[in-house]
N, C-alpha and C positions, 0 to 999 in steps of 0.2 A: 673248642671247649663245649661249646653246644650241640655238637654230632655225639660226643663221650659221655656228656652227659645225661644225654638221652637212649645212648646204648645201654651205660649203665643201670639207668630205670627201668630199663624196657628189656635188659636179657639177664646180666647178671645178680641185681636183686631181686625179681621175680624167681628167679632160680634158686638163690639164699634163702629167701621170706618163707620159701615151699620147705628146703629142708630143714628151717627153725620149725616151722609149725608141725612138720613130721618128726622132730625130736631130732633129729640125724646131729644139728647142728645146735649151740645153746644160744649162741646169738651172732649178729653181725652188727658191721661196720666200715664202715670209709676210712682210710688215712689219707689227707691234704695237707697242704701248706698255707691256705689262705680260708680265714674266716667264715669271707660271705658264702663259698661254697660249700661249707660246711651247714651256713644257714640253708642253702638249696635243699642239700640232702635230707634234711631232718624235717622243712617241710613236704618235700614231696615224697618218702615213705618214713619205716616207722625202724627207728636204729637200737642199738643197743649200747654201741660203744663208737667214738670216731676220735680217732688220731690226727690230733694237728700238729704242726709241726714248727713253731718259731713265729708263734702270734700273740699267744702270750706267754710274756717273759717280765723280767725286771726290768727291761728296756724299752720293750711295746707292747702294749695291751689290746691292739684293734678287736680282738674277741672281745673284748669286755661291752662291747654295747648292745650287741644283738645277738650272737651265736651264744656264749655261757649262760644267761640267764633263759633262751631258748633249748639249752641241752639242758639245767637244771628244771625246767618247766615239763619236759618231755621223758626226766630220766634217763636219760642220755649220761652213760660213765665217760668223761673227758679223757682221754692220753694225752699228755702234753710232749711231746721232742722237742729238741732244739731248744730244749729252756735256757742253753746258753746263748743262743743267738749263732750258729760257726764258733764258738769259740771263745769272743771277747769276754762275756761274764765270767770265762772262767780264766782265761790268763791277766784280765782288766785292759788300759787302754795304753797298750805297748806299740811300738813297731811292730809289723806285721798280724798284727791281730785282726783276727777273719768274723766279718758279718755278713750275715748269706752267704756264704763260701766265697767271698773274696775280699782282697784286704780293705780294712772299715777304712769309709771315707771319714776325713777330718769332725764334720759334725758327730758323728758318731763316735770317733775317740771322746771327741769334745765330754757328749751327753754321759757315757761310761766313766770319764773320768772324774766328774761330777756325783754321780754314783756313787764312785768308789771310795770320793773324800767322807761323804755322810758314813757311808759302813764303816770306813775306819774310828770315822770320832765315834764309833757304838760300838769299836773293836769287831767287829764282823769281816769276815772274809766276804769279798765281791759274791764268791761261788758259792756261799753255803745258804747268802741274802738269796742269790736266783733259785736255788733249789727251795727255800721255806716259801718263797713269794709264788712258786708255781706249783706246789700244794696247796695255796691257801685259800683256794676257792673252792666255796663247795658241791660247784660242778665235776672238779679232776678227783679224781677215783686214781689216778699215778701218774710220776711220769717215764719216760721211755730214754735214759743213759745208755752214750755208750763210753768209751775209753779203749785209751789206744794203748795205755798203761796199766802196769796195778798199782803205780801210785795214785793216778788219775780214779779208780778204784776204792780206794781205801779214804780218800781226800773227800768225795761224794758220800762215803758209810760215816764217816768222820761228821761231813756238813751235816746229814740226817738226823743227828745223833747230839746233837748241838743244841742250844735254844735260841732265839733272835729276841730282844728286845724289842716290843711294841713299839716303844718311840722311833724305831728306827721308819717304820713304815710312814708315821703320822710326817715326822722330819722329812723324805724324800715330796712327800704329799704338798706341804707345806711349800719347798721348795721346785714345785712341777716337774716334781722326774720323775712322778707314777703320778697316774692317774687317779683323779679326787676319789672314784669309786671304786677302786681298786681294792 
């Protein structure tokens, strides 16, 4: 990680940073899956946009202590991926349902499923809680869906489209399945 990381400093965004400041390009950025790297990147040059990937979500926040308010500090437009986690936010906590691309361990149905009882008593769909909860910062600028379906498709224009109830957030909050400062 530290040979990569310092390639990347040292060849390909000195390469980037030249053709933003020559106009060529409008901006760059990183896409990761983990946080603290994202915190590397944005200290040690200067980003525009950086794509995370399943860090935070309705189910884990670990961005939320140091990297968002450090992209919000910097200007930094968030992409969020993986707001569903693999999967589980959006099918809830089934048999077979995939976190990090493989199937959720027990605590993790557990924590989802727990989740999923509060969005029902607010009538909310699992899916459309994760999609409002990873726009709701005012770090992410979007996030980054895909679908394998066009139900899957229309289910996500649907959840956008929606509104969530405030109490639902304070409720999870309350009951420690989001983070206080979330």
């Amino acid at each position: 990680i530290e040979d990569r990381f310092r390639e990347a400093m040292a060849g390909a965004y000195v390469a980037l940073d030249r053709l933003r400041a020559e106009g060529v390009v409008a901006g760059i950025g990183i896409g990761v899956n983990e946080a603290e790297m994202c915190v590397r990147f944005a200290q040690a040059g200067s980003f525009d946009t950086m794509l995370l990937a399943g860090r935070y979500s309705l189910l884990e926040q670990p961005a939320l202590a140091h990297f968002l308010p450090l992209a919000q500090q910097q200007g930094i437009g968030v992409l969020l991926g993986g707001v569903f986690n693999s999967g589980i936010l959006a099918t809830g906590a089934v048999p077979g349902a995939k976190y990090n691309y493989q199937d959720a361990p027990p605590h993790i149905l557990a924590r989802v499923a727990d989740i999923e009882r509060v969005c029902d008593a607010h009538g909310v769909a699992l899916a459309t809680a994760a999609l409002h909860f990873a726009l709701g910062h005012p770090a992410v600028v979007s996030v980054v869906l895909g679908a394998q379906t066009p139900q899957e498709i229309e289910r996500n224009v649907a959840a956008l489209s929606s509104q969530v109830p405030t109490a639902l957030w304070a409720d999870l909050k309350t009951q420690h399945l989001l983070d206080a400062d979330a």
